[in-house]
C-alpha positions in Angstrom: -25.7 -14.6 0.9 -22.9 -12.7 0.0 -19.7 -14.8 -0.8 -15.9 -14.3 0.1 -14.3 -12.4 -2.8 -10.7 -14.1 -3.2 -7.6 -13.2 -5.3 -5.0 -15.6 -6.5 -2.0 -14.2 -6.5 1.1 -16.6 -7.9 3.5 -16.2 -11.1 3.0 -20.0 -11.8 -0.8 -20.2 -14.3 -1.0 -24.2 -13.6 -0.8 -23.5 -9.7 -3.5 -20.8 -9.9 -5.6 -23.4 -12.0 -5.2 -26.3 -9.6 -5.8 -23.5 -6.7 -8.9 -22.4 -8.7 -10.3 -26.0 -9.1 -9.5 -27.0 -5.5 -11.3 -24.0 -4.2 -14.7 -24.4 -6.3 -16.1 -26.6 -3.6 -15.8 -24.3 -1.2 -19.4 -22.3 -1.1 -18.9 -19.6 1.0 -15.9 -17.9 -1.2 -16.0 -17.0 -5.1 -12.9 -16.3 -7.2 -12.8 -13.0 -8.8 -9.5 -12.6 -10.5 -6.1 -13.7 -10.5 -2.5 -11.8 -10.8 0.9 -12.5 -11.2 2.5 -9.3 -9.5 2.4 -7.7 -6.1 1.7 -4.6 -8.1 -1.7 -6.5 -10.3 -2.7 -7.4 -7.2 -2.8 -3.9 -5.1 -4.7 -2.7 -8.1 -7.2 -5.2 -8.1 -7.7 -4.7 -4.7 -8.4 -1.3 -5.0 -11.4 -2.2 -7.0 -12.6 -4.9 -6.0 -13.0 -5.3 -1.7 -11.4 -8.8 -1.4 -12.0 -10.9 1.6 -9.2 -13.2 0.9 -5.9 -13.9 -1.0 -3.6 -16.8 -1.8 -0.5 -15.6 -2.4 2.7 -17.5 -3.4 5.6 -16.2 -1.8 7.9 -15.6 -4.6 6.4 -13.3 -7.3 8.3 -11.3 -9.8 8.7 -7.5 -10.1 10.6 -6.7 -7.1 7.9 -7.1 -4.5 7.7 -10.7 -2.7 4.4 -11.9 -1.2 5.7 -10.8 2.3 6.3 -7.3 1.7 3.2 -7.3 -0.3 1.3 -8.4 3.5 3.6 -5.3 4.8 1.9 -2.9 2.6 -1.7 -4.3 3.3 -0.7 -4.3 7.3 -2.5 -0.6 8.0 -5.5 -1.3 6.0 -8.6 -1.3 8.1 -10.4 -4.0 6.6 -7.3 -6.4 5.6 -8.1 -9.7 4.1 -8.0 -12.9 5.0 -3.7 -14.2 4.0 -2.9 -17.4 3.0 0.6 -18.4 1.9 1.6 -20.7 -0.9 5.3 -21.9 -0.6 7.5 -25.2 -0.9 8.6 -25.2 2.1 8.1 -23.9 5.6 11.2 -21.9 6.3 8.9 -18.2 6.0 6.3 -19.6 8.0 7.3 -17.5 11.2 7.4 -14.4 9.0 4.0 -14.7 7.5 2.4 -15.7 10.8 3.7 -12.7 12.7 2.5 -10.5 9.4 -1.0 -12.0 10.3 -1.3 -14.6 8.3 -5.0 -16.6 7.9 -2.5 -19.9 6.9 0.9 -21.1 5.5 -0.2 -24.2 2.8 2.4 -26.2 1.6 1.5 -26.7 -2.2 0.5 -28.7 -3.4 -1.3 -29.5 -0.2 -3.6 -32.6 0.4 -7.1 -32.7 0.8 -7.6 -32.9 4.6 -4.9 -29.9 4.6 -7.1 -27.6 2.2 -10.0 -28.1 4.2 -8.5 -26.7 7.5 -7.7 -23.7 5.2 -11.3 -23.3 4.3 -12.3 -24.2 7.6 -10.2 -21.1 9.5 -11.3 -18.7 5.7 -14.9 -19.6 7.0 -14.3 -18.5 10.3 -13.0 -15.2 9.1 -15.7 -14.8 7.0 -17.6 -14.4 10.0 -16.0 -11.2 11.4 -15.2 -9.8 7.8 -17.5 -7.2 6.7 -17.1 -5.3 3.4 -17.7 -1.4 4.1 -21.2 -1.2 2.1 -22.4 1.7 0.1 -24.4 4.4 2.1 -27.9 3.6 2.4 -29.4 6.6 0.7 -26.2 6.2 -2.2 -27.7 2.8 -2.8 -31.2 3.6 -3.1 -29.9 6.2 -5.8 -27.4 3.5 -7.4 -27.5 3.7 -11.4 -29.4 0.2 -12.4 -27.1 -2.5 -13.0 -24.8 -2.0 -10.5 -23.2 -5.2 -9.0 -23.2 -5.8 -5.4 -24.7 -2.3 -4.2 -21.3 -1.1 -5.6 -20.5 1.5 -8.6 -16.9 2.2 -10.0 -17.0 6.0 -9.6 -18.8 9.0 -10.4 -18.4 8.2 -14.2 -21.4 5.1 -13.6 -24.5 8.2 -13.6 -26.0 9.3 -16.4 -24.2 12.1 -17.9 -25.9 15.5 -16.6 -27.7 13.4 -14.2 -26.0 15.0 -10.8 -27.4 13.5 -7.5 -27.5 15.2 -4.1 -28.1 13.0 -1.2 -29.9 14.7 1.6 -28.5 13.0 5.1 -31.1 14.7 8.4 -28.3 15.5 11.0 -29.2 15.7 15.1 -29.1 19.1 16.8 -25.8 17.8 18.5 -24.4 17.2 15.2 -25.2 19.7 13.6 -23.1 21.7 16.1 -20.5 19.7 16.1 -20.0 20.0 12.1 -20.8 23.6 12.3 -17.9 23.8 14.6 -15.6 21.8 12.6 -16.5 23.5 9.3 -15.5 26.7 10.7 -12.1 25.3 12.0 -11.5 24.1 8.6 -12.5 27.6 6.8 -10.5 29.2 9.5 -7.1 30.2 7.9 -5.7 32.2 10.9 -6.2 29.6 13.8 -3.0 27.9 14.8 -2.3 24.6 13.4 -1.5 21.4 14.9 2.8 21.4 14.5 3.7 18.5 11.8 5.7 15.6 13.9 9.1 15.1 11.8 8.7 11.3 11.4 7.7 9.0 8.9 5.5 6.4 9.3 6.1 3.1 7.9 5.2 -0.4 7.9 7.9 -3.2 8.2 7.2 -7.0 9.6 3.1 -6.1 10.7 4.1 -3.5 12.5 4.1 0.7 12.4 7.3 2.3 12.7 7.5 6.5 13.1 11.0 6.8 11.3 12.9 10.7 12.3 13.5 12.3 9.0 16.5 12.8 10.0 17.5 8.8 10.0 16.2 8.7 6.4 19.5 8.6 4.1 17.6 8.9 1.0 14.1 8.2 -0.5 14.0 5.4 -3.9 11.2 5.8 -6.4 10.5 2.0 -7.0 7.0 2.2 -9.5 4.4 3.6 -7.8 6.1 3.2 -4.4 9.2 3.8 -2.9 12.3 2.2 -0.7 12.9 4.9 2.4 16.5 3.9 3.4 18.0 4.6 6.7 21.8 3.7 7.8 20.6 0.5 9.0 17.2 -0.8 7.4 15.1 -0.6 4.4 11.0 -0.1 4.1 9.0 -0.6 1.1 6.0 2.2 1.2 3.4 3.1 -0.2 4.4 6.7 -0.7 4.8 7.9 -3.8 8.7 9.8 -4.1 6.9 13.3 -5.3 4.3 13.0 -2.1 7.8 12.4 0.0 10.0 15.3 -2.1 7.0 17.7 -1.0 6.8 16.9 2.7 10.3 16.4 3.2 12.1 19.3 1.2 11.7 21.5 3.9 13.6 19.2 5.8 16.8 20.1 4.2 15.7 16.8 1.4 16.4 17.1 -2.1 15.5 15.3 -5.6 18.7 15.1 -6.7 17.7 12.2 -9.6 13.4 11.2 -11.0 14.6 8.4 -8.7 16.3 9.4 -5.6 15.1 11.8 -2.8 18.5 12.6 -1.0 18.8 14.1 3.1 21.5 16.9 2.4 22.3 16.4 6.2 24.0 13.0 5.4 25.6 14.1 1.8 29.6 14.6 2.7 30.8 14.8 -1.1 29.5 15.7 -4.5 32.1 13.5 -7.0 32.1 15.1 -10.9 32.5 12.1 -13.2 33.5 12.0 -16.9 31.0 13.4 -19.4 29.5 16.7 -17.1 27.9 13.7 -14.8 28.0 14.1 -11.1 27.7 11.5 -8.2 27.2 12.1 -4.5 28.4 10.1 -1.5 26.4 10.4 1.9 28.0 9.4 5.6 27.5 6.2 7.4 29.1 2.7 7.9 28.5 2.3 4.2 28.5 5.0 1.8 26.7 5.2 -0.6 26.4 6.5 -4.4 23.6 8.1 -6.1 23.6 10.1 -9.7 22.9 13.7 -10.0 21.0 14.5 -12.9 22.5 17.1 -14.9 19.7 19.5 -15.3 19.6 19.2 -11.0 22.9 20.3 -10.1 22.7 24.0 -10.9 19.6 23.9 -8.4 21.6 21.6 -5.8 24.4 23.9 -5.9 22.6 27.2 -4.9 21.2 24.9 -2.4 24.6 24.0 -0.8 26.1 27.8 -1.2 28.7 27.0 -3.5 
């Protein structure tokens, strides 16, 4: 039987080791890898399909282990959350961010076990997405799990094609939406101007026009409005390319601006240029110098 993949995710080596050793009794789960950072972690997960993490709640690199939960909230087949952490004042938080458990660690014995004992019941319901049947049957020997890590696993010049028998019915039906697809002249359905975002478990649809400006942040980004502050999973050139004909511009590599909220552009010493943008609190943000020829014609001036 198939065992729970779990990731340990904590900056501190001897916790993951005691974590580790607490957790090899438990037959129904199976390590497979350990990280220090939110961002380790997402890429792990992205190869492997975890069932479960343990995941301290203060981790270095910028991302804590509850915003890490916030960008793992939309995911269809989430895993299984449990919380390390001294004490139990973030308890609420990870709860309402779905939390599996919130362990006090060290924790005793009789503690870990109603851990297990709730992992075990989510085991239950948590089904990895498995490899199309006729993919399988075709797998490249060698193969753990059913699973390959991309089309580099076959044989070089050894192309597959996997014949799937579709029903009359749907065989219409993909007819008809393969020539919606090929269709260039058909109208298309109107782009809603909001972003959506993830903050606390839950899926917020933010008006562009709230976003102040966009912060590249790694392979994510910070979308800021006058009044709050989400880590995405958007990547700043995805967000210059859907929102720059939204009156947005990359005024900096890390800062997507609204030009609706800008209400001064501020030359510094040494040809350097800073903008300010409306709001309770204004706020600063560079202008590179190769950008402000382009932001210029932008503005008319």
């Amino acid at each position: 039987m198939a065992k729970l993949k779990t990731l340990l995710l904590h900056p501190d080596p001897l916790v993951r080791r005691d974590l580790r050793r607490a957790l090899s009794g438990a037959n129904f789960l199976t390590v497979l890898g350990e990280a220090v950072t939110a961002f380790e972690a997402l890429e792990l997960i992205e190869a492997i399909p975890y069932g479960a993490l343990f995941v301290g709640l203060d981790l270095p690199g910028g991302v804590s282990g509850l915003e890490l939960a916030q960008m793992l909230a939309g995911r269809k087949n989430k895993p299984a959350l449990v919380f390390l952490a001294a004490g139990e004042a973030q308890a609420f938080a990870a709860f309402e961010l779905g939390a599996t458990d919130y362990l006090l660690w060290p924790a005793p014995e009789d503690r870990l076990q109603k851990t297990l004992s709730k992992l075990s019941e989510f085991k239950a319901r948590f089904r990895e997405v498995p490899m199309p049947e006729k993919w399988a049957e075709a797998a490249p020997q060698g193969s753990s799990d059913g699973y390959t890590s991309g089309y580099g696993d076959w044989p070089d010049g050894d192309e597959k094609t996997v014949s799937v028998p579709l029903e009359d019915d749907e065989q219409d039906h993909f007819l008809s939406a393969l020539k919606q697809a090929w269709d260039t002249n058909q109208a298309r359905t109107p782009e809603i101007e909001k972003l959506a975002v993830s903050q606390d478990g839950r899926m917020y649809l933010v008006p562009y026009g709230q976003i102040v400006f966009v912060e590249a942040y790694e392979d994510y980004s910070y979308v800021h409005t006058a009044q709050q502050k989400y880590l995405t999973s958007y990547r700043v050139k995805y967000l210059e390319e859907r929102l720059a004909p939204h009156r947005f511009f990359r005024v900096h590599r890390k800062y997507l601006v609204n030009l609706d909220m800008v209400t001064e552009i501020a030359s510094l010493p040494g040809s350097n240029f800073m903008l300010r943008t409306a709001g309770r609190t204004r706020i600063e943000l560079p202008i590179s110098r190769r950008r402000i020829a382009s932001l210029k014609q932008v503005l008319g001036f």
